[in-house]
ROMIMI-647834 format. One record per residue: y, x, z of N, C-alpha, C in turn; residue in three letters. Coordinates in pm, whole numbers, plus 50000, padded with zeros to 5 digits. Layout:
ROMIMI-647834
YXZYXZYXZALA
...
end
This chain:
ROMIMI-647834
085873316418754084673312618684085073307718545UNK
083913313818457084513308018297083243303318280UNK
083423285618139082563285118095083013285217969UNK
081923288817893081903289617730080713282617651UNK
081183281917519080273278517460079573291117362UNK
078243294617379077873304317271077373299017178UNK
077463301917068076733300016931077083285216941UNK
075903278816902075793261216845075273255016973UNK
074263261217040073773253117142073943259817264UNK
073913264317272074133276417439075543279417473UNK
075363278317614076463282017748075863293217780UNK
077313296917855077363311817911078083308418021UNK
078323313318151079163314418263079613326318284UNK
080893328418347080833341418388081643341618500UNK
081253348018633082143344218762082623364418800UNK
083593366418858084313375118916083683380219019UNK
083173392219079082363391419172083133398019287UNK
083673409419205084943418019260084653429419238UNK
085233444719312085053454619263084013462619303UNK
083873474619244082653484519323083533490819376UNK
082533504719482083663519719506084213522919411UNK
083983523319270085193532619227086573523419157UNK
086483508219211087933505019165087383492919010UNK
086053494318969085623493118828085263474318854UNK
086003463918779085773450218822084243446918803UNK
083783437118844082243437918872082153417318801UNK
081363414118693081463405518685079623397918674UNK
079793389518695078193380718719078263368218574UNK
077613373618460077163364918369076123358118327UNK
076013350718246074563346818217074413336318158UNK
073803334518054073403329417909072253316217885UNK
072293311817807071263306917791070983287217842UNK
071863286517848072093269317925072193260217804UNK
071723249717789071313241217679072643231717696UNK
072933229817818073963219617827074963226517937UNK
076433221717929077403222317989077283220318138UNK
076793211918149076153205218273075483216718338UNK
074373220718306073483222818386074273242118422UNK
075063243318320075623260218350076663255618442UNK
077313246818491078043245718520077713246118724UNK
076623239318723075753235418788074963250918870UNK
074833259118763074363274018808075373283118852UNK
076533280218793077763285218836077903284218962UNK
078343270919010078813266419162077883273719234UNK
076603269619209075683275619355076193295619356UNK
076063301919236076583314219254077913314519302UNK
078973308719286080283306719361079893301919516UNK
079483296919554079133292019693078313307619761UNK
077693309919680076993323019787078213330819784UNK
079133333919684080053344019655081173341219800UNK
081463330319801082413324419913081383325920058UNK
080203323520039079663328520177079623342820233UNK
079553351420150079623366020163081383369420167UNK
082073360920133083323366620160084173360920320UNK
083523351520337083683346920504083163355520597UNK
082863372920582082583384620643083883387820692UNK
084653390720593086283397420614086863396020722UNK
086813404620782087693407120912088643400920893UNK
089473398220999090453389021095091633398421035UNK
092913389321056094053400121097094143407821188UNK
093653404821318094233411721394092983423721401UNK
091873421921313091053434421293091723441621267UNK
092223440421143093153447521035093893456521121UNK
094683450121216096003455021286095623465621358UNK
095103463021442093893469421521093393481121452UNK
092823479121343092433492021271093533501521210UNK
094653497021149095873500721145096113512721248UNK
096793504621359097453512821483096103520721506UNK
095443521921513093803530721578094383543721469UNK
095013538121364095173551821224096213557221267UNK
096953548521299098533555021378098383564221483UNK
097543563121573097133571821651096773584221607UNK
095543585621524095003595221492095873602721411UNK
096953596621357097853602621298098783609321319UNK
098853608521484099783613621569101573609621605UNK
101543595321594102893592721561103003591621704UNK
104373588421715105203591921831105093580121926UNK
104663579322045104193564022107105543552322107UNK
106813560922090107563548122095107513544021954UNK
107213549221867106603541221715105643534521715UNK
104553536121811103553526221851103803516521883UNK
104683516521993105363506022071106043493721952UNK
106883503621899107553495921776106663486721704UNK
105063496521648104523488521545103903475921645UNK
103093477221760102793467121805103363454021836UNK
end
């Protein structure tokens, strides 16, 4: 999260949101705050939803799980399975 100052009287924020499908960074800005305070203030609550939507993310052992499921389909040799598990 950045804050700035624009011009003489106005804040700006700008938080990281992450990427789209094609790889392209995705960022959440916005203008217009009279005081430091109060952008600062609009920030967090957008950081707090941002951190609630990222407490989705599968587990490790999703991960793993989804992994070896690829290993399979990939046809590797079961004592390489054995190995990766």
């Amino acid at each position: 999260m950045v804050i700035k100052k624009k011009g003489e009287r106005n804040w700006e924020y700008c938080v990281y949101i992450g990427q789209d499908e094609h790889g392209k960074k995705k960022y959440k800005r916005k203008c217009g705050f009279t005081t430091k305070k109060a952008c600062v203030k609009e920030a967090s609550k957008f950081e707090e939803q941002k951190l609630i939507n990222k407490n989705n993310i599968k587990t490790f052992r999703d991960i793993c799980d989804l992994f070896l499921d690829d290993c399979v389909k990939r046809g590797l040799k079961p004592t390489t399975l054995i190995t990766y598990k």
